[in-house]
C-alpha positions in Angstrom: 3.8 -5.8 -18.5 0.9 -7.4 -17.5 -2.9 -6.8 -15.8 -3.4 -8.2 -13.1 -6.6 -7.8 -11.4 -6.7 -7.4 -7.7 -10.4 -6.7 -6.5 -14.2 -5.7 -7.5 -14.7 -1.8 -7.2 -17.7 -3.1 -5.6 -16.0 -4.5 -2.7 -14.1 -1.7 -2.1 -15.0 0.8 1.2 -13.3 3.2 3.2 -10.9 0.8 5.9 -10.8 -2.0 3.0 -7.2 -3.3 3.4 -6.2 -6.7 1.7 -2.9 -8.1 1.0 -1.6 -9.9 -2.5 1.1 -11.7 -3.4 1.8 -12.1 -7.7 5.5 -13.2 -8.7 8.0 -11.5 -6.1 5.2 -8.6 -5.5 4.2 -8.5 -1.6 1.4 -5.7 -2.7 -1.2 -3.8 0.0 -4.4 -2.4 -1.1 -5.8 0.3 0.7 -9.5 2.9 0.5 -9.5 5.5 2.9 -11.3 9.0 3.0 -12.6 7.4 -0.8 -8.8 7.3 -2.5 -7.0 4.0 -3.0 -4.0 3.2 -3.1 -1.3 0.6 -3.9 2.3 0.1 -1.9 4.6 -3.0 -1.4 3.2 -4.6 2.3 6.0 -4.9 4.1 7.4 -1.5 5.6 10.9 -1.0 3.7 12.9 -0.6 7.3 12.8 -3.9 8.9 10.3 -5.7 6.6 7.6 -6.2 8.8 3.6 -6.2 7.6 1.7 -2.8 7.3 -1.8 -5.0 6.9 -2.2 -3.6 10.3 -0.4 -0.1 10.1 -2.7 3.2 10.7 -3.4 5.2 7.9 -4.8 9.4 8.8 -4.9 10.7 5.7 -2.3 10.0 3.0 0.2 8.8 5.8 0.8 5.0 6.3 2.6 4.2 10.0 4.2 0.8 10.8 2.9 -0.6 13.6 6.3 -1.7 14.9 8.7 0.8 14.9 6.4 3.8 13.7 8.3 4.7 10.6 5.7 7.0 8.4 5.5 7.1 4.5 3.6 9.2 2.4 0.8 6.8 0.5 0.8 8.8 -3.6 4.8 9.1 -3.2 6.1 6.6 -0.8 8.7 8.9 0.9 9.7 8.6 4.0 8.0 11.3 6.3 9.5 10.2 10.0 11.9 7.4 10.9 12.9 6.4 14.4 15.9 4.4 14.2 18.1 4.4 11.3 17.1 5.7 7.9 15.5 3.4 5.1 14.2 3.5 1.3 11.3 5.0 0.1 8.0 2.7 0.3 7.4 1.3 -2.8 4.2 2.4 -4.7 2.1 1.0 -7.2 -0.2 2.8 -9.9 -3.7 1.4 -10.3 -5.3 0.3 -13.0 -9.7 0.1 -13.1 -10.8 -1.7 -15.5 -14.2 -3.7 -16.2 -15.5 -3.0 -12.8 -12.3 -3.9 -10.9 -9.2 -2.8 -9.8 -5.6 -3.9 -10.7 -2.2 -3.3 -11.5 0.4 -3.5 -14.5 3.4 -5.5 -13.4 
């Protein structure tokens, strides 16, 4: 496994959202209510982007067809077509004033 840094801590605020790509990893970073957190980008049902899903709370909802997942676990908490996999999440790393992940 390997760091990879993603952003400053600095930069980071409550509403910060900011998509990265490293190898096959579509990754979304995410601050709200002051927690972060790290899930693939694309919502697992029909692949499209969650850069513009709404987050309340610890719940991420695709913006197209309103599928919910829990942010810390990725499970799926409402689908409205046919079921789908868990979003994928990703433990972050801070180190040296920034903010990564081991992939």
């Amino acid at each position: 496994m390997r760091y990879y840094a993603l952003e400053k801590l600095i930069n980071l605020h409550d509403g910060y959202r900011k998509t990265f790509k490293i190898d096959d990893h579509h990754l979304l970073l995410v601050q709200e209510e002051g927690e972060r957190f790290l899930v693939e980008s694309f919502c697992p049902h029909r692949e499209h982007s969650l850069l513009d899903a709404t987050i309340f709370g610890d719940t991420i909802t695709c913006p197209h067809h309103h599928y919910q997942f829990h942010l810390s676990s990725g499970a799926v908490l409402a689908s409205t077509e046919e079921a789908c996999r868990r979003l994928r999440v990703y433990s972050l790393v801070e180190e040296a004033r920034e903010v990564g992940v081991m992939l």
